[in-house]
C-alpha positions in Angstrom: 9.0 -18.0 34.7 9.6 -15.0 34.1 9.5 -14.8 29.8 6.1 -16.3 30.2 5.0 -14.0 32.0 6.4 -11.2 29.6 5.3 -13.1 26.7 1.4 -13.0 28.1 1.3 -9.5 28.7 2.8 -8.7 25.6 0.1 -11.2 23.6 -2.8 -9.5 25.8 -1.2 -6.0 25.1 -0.9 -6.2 21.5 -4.7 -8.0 21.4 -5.9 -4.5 23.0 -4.2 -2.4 20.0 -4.1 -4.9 17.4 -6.0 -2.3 15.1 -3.7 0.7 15.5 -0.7 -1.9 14.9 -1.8 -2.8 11.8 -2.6 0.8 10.5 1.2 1.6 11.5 2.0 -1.3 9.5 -0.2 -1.2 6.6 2.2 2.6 6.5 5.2 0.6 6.7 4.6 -2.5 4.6 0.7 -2.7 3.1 0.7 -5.7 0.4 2.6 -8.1 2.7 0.5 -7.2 6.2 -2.8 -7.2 3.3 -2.5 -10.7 3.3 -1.7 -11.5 6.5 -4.6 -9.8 7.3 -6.6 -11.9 5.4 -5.5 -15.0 7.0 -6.6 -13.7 10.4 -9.9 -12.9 9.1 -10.1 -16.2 7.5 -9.5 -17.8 11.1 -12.0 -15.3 13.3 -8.7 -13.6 14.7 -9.5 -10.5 12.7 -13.0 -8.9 12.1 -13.1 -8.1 8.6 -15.2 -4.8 8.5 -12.6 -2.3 11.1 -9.2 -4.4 9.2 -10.5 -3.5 5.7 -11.0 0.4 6.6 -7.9 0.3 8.7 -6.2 -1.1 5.9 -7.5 1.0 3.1 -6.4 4.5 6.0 -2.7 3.1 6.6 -2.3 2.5 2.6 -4.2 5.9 1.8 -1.8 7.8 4.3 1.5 5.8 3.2 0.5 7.1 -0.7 -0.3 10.8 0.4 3.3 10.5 2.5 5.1 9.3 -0.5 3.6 11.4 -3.3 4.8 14.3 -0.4 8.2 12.8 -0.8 8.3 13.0 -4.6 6.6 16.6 -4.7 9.1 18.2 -2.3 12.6 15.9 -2.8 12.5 13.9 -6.0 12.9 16.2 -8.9 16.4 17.9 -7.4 17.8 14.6 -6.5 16.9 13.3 -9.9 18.3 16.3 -11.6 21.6 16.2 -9.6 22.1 12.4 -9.2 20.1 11.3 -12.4 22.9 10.5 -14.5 23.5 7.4 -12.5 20.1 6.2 -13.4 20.3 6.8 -16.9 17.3 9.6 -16.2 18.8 13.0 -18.2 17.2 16.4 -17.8 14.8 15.6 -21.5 13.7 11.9 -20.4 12.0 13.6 -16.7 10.8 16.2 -19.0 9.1 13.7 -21.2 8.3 11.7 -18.0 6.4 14.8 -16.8 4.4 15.1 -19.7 3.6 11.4 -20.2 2.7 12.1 -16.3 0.2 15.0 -16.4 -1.7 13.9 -19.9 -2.7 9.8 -18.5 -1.4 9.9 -14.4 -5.5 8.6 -14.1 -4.5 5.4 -16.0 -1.1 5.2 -15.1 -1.9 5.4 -11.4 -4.5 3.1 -12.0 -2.3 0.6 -13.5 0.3 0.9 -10.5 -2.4 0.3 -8.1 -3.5 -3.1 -10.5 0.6 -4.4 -10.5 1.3 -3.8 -6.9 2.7 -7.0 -6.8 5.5 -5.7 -9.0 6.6 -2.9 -7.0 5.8 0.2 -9.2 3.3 1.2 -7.2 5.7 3.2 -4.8 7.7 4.4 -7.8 4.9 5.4 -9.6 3.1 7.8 -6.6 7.2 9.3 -5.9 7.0 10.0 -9.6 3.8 11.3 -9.4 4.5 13.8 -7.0 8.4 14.4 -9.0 5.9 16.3 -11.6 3.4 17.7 -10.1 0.5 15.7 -10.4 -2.2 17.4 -8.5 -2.9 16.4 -5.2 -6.4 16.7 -5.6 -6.9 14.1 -8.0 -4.3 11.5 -5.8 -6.6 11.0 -2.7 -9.5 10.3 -4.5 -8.2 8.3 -7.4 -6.0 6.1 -4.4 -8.8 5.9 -2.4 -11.1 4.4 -4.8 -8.5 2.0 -5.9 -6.8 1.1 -3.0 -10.4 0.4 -1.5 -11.0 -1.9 -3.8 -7.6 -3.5 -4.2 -6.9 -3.9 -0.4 -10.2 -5.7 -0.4 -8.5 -7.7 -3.2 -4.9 -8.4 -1.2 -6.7 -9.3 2.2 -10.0 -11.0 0.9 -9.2 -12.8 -2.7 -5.4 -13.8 -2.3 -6.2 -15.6 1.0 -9.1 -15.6 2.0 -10.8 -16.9 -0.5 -8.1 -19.6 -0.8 -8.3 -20.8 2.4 -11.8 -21.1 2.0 -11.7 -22.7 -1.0 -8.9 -25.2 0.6 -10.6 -25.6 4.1 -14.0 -25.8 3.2 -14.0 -27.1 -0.4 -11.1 -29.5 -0.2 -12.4 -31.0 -3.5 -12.0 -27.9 -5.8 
């Protein structure tokens, strides 16, 4: 009797904060909880409005935290360790250049593959050479607005919706 009991508590519990959960783990894991996300919106367990802005914050602040990581601890651990990479001194150089003259379109292009994983590499790297922060929030926030809307509203729920309520298409 007693796991029920726990069980309940911790279902009612986690109904009560269900919006700072998922900030904490759009920080953690964004694309994956995206779509999960849009599942619960599809079946009224979400409201989509305060999940898309939560969304959009946790993925904003996970960029800014790794582009952070990549400003203050990626260029000395590259340039000690980078020979096991095959990254020498000239090819982060070149990287860095490549970097400041198109990081609109490259970060743009990150964003647009997230599916690949490059988006994670690509902000670290980003920050490795010194892209300036001003022009990351605003640039991810535009994008990552629009492409969390895509993760949790096209990949599922439009599906679903299509499936559930078109079952003919």
């Amino acid at each position: 009797m007693l796991f029920p009991s726990i069980l309940s508590y911790a279902l009612s519990l986690a109904a009560s904060v269900r919006y700072p959960l998922i900030f904490i783990g759009t920080i953690i894991e964004g694309p994956i909880l995206m779509v999960a996300c849009g599942f619960f919106i599809r079946f009224s367990t979400l409201t989509l409005m305060p999940t898309y802005f939560v969304l959009v914050a946790g993925d904003l602040l996970a960029d800014i935290a790794w582009y952070y990581a990549g400003y203050f601890y990626a260029e000395p651990v590259l340039l000690k360790h980078g020979k096991f990479f095959s990254i020498t001194p000239e090819v982060f150089d070149k990287a860095k250049e490549l970097l400041r003259r198109y990081h609109t379109s490259i970060l743009l292009i990150s964003k647009i593959t997230v599916g690949f994983g490059l988006a994670l590499a690509t902000i670290v790297v980003a920050g490795a050479t010194k892209v300036p922060f001003k022009k990351i929030p605003t640039d991810q926030l535009y994008w990552r607005a629009y492409f969390s809307g895509c993760a949790s509203g096209d990949r599922v729920f439009l599906r679903t919706a299509l499936y559930f309520d078109c079952p003919w298409l």
